[in-house]
Biotite code that builds the C-alpha atoms (Angstrom):
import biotite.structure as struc

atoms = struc.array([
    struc.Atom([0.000, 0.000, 0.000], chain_id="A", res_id=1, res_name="UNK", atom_name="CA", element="C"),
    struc.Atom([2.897, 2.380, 1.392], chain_id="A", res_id=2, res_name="UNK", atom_name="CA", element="C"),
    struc.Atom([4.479, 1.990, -2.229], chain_id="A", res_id=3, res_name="UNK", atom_name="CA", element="C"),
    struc.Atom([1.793, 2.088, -4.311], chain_id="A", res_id=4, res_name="UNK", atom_name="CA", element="C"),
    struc.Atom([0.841, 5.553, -2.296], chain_id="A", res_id=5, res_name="UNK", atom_name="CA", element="C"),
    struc.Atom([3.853, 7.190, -2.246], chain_id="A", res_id=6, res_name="UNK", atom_name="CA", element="C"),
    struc.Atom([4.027, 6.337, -6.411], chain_id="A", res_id=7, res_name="UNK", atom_name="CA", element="C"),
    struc.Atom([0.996, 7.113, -7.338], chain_id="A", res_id=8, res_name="UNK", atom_name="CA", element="C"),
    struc.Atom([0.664, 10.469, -5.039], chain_id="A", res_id=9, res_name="UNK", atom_name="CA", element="C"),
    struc.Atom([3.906, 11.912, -4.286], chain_id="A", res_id=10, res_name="UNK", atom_name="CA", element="C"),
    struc.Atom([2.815, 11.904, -0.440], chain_id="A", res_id=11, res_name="UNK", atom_name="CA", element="C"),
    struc.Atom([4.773, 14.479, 1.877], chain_id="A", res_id=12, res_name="UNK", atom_name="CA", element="C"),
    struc.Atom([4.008, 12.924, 4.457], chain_id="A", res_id=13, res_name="UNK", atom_name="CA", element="C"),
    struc.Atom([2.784, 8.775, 4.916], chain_id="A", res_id=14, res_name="UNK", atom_name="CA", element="C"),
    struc.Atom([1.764, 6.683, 7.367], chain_id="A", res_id=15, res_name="UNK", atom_name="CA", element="C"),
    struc.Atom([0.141, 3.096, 6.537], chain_id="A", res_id=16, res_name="UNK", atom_name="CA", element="C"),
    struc.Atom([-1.077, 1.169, 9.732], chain_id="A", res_id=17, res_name="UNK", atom_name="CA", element="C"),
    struc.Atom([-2.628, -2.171, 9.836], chain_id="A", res_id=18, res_name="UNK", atom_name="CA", element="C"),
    struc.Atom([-5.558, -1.783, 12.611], chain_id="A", res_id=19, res_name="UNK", atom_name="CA", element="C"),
    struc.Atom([-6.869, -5.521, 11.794], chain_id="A", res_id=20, res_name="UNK", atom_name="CA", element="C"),
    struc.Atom([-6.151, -6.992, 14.861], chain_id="A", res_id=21, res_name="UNK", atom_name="CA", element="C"),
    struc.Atom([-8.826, -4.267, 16.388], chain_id="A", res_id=22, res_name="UNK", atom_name="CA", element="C"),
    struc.Atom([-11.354, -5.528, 14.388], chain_id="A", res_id=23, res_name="UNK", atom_name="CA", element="C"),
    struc.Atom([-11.688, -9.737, 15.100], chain_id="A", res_id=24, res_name="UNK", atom_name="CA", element="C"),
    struc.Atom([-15.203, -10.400, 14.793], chain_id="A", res_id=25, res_name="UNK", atom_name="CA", element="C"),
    struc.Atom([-15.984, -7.358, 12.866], chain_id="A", res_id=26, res_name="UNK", atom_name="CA", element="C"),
    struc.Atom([-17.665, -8.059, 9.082], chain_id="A", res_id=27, res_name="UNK", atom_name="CA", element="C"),
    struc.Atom([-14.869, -8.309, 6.541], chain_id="A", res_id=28, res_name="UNK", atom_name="CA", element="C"),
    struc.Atom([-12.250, -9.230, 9.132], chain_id="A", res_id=29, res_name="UNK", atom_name="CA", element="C"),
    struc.Atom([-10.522, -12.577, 7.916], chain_id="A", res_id=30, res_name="UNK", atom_name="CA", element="C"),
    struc.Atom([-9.639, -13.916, 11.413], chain_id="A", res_id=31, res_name="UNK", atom_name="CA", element="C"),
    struc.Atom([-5.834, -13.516, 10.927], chain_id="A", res_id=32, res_name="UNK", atom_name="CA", element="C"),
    struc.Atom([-5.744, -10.116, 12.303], chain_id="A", res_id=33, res_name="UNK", atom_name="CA", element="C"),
    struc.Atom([-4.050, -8.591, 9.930], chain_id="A", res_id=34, res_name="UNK", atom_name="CA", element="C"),
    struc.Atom([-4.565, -7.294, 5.860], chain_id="A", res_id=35, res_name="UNK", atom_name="CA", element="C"),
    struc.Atom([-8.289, -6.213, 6.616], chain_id="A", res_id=36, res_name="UNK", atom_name="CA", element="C"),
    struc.Atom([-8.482, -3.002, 8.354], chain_id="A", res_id=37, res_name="UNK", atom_name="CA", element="C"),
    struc.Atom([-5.990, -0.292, 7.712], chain_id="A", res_id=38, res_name="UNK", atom_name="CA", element="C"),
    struc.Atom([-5.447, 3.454, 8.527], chain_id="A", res_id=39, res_name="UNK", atom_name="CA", element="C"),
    struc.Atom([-4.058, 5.927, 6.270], chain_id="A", res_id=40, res_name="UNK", atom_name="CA", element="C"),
    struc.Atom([-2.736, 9.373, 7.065], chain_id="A", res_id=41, res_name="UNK", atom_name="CA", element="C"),
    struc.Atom([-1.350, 10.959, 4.459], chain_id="A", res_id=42, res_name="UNK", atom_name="CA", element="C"),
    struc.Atom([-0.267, 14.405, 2.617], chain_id="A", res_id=43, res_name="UNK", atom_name="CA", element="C"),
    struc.Atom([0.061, 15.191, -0.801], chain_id="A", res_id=44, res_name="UNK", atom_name="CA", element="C"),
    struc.Atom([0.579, 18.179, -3.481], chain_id="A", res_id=45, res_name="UNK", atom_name="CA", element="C"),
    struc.Atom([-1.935, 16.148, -5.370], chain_id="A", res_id=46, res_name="UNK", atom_name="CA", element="C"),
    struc.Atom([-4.543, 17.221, -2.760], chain_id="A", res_id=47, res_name="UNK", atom_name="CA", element="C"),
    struc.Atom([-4.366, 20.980, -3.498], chain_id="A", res_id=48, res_name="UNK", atom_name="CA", element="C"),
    struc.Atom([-7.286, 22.667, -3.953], chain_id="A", res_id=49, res_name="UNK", atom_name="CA", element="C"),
    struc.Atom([-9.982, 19.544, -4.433], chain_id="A", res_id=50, res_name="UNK", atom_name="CA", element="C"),
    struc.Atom([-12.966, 18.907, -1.950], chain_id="A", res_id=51, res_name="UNK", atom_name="CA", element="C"),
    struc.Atom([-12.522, 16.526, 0.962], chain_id="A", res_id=52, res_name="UNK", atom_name="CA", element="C"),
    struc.Atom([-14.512, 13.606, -1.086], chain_id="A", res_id=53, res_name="UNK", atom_name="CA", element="C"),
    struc.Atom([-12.031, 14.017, -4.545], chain_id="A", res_id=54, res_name="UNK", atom_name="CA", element="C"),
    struc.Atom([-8.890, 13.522, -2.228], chain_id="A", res_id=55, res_name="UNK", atom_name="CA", element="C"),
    struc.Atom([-10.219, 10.378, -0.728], chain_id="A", res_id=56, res_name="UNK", atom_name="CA", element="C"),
    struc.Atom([-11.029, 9.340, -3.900], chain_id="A", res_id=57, res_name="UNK", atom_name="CA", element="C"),
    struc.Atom([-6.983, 9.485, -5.345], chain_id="A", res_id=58, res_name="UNK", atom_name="CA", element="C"),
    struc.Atom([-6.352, 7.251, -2.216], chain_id="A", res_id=59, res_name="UNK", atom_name="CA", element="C"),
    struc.Atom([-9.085, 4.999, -2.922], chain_id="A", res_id=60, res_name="UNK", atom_name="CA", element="C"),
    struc.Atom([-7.794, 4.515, -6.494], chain_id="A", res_id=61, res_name="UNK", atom_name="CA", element="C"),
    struc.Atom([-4.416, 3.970, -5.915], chain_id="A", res_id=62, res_name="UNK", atom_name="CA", element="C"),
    struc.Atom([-5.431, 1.126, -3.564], chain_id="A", res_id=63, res_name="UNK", atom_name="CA", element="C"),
    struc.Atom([-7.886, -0.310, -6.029], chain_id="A", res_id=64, res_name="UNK", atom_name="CA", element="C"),
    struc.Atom([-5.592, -3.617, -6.320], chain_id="A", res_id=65, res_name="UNK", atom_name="CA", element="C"),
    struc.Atom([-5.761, -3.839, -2.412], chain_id="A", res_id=66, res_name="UNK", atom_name="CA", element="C"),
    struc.Atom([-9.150, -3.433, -2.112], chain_id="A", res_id=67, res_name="UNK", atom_name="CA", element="C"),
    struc.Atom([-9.864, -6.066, -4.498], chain_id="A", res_id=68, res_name="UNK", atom_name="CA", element="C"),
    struc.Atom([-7.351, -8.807, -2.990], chain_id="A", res_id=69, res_name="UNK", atom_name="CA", element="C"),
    struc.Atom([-9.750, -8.156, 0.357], chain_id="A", res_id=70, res_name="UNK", atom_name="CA", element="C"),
    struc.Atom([-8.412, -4.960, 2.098], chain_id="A", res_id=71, res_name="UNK", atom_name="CA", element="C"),
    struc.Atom([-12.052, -4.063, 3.834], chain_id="A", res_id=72, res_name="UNK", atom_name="CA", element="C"),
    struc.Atom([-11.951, -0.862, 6.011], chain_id="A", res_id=73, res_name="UNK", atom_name="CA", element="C"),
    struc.Atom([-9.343, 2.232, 4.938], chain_id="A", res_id=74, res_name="UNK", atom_name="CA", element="C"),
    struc.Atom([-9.620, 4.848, 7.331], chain_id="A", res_id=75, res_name="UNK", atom_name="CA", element="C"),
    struc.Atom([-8.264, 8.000, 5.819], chain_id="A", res_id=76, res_name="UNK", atom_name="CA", element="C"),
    struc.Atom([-6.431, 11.115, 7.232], chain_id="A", res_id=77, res_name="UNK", atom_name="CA", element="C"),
    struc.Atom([-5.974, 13.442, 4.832], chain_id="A", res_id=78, res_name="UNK", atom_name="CA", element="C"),
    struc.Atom([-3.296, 15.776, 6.727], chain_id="A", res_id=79, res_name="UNK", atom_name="CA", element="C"),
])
């Protein structure tokens, strides 16, 4: 995810957490407690001047391939 970002978005500032292990029991959580639930905070040039909704939308792209291989929950920060 971290790489993809930081391609993708130039970020100035990144910071990728895994917060499955917070979420056993919780729908989408795989019972390994970990690759489910994640947390991203994250600046970016990219994010200059576009609403709220548009910025979380260039994260959610650039994680498309995450999302589809069963990443569940991103929590973002846009800093």
């Amino acid at each position: 995810m971290e790489r993809s970002l930081r391609t993708t978005l130039t970020p100035t500032t990144l910071q990728v957490l895994d917060e499955s292990h917070l979420h056993a029991g919780h729908p989408g959580a795989n019972g390994t407690g970990f690759g489910t639930h994640f947390r991203v905070r994250i600046a970016s040039p990219s994010f200059t001047g576009l609403a709220r909704v548009r910025q979380h939308r260039l994260v959610y792209d650039a994680l498309q391939e995450f999302i589809d291989r069963g990443a569940h929950a991103i929590a973002i920060e846009i800093l």
